[in-house]
C-alpha positions, -999 to 999 in steps of 0.1 A, spaced: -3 153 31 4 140 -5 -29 129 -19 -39 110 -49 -63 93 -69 -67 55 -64 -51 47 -100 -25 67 -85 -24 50 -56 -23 17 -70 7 22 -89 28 39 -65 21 9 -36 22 -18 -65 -12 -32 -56 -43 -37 -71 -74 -16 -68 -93 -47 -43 -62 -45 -23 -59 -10 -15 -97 -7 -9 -94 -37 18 -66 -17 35 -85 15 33 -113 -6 50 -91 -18 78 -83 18 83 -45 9 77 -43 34 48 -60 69 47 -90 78 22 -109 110 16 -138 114 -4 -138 146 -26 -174 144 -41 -176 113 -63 -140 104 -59 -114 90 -37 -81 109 -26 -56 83 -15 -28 95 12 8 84 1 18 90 37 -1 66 48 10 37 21 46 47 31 37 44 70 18 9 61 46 -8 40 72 5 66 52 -15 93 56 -50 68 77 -76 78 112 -82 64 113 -117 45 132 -140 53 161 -151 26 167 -184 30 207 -195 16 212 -234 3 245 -247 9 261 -252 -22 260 -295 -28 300 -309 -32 
């Protein structure tokens, strides 16, 4: 288990801090409390954005 702090975290899943904490709420990425702070699992961040949906790439026709 790779664990982190939540700066940490934040950088490595390019979110902000609200973010992370509502998917920690929705138990879709693991936290631990060590005292006063909170240990972020990179597993779980991988696991999460591996679950996301492709996007879409639209093409446009070229015009002529």
């Amino acid at each position: 288990m790779r664990r982190v702090t939540v700066k940490e975290a934040c950088a490595y899943a390019r979110m902000g801090k609200s973010r992370l904490f509502e998917l920690i709420a929705a138990e879709k990425i693991d936290a631990y409390k060590d005292g006063r702070s909170t240990l972020v699992d990179l597993n779980s961040i991988d696991r999460y954005q591996a679950k996301l949906p492709k996007r879409a790439v639209r093409r446009v026709a070229a015009a002529g």
